[in-house]
Backbone as CSV, one residue per row, in Angstrom:
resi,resn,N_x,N_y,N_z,CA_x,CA_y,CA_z,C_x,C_y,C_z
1,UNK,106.236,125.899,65.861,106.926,124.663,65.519,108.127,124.441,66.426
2,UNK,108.817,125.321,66.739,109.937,125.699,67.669,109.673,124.560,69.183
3,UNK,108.414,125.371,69.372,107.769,125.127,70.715,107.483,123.636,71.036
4,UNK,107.240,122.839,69.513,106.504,121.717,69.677,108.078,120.582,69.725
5,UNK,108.875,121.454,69.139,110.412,120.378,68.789,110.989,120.444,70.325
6,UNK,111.280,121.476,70.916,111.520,121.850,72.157,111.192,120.615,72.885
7,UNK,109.502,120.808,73.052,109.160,119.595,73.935,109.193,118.141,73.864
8,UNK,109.287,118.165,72.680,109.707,117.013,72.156,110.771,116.598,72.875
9,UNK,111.846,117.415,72.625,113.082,116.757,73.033,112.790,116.680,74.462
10,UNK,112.547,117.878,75.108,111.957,117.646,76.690,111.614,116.032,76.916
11,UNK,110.216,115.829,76.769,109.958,114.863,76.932,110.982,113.515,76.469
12,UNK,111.721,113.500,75.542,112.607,112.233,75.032,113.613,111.950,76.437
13,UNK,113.935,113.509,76.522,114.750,113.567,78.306,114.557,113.089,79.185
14,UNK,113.361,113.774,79.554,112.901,113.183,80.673,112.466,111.465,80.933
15,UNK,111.881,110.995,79.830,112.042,109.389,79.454,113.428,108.710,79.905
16,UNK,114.197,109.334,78.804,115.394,108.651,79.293,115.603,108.875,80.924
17,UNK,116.099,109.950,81.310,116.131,110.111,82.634,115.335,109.129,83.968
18,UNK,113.968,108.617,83.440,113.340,108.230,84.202,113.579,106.840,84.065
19,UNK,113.863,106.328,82.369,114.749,104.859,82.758,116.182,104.781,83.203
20,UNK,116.629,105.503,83.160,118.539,105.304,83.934,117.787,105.214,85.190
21,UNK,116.885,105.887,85.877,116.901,105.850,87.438,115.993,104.636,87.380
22,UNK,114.624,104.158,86.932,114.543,102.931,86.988,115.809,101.921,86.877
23,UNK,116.594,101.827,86.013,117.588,100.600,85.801,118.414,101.021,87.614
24,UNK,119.033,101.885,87.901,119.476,102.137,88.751,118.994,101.269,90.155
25,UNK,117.255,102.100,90.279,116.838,101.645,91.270,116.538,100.069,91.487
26,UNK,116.164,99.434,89.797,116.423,97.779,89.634,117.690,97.493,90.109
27,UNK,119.283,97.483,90.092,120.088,97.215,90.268,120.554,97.514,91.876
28,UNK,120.137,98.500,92.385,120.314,98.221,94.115,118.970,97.519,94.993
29,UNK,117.962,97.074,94.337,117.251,96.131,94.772,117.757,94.894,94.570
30,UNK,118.399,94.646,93.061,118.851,92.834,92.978,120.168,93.141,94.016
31,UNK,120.749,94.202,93.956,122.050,94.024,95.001,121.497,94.102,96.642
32,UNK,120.262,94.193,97.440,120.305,94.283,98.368,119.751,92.716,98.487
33,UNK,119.066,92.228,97.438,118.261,90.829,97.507,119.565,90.063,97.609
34,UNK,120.568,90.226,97.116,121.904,88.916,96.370,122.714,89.412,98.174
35,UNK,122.205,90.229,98.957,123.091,90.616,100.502,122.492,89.953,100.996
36,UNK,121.008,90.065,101.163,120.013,89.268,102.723,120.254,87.878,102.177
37,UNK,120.011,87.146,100.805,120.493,86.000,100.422,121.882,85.285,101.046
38,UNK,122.629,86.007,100.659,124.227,85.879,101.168,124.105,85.320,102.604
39,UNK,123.307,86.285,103.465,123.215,86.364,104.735,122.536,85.229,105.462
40,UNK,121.532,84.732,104.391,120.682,83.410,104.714,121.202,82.431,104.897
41,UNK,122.171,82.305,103.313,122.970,81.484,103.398,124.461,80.796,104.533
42,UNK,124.553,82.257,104.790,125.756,82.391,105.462,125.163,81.677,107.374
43,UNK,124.102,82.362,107.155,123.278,81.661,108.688,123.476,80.229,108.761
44,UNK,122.979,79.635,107.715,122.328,78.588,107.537,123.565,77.510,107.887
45,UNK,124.995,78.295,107.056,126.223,77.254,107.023,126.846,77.318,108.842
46,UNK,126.588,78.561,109.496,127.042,78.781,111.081,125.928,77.708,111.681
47,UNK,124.993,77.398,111.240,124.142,76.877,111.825,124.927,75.212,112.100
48,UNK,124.432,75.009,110.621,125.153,73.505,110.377,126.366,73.419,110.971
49,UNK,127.657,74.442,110.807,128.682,73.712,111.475,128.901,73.676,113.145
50,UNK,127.392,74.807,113.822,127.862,74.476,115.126,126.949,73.100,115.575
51,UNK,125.960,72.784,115.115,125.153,71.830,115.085,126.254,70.479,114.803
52,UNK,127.340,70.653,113.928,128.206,69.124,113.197,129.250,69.712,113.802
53,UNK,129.764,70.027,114.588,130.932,70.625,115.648,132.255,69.617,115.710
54,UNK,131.271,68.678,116.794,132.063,67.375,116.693,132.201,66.312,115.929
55,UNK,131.293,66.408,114.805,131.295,64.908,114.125,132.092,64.732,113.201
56,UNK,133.337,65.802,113.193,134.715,66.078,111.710,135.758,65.494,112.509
């Protein structure tokens, strides 16, 4: 019975463990998506203002 509570908890561990590093690994994917975004954006506005340079 020992043996079976043991693993029990084992396994509850290791669960948890394996969602903190899922949530983890979710959260530096939306943070690398919300950078190249940034970066798109950020293109997009160098674009426009060397393109509208003179017309301000």
């Amino acid at each position: 019975m020992n043996n079976i509570t043991d693993f029990s908890i084992y396994l509850q561990q290791r669960a948890k463990a394996t969602q903190t590093r899922q949530t983890a690994i979710l959260a530096n994917l939306e943070a690398d998506a919300s950078e190249r975004e940034a970066a798109v954006y950020e293109e997009a506005l160098r674009d426009y203002e060397e393109k509208n340079a003179g017309r301000f």
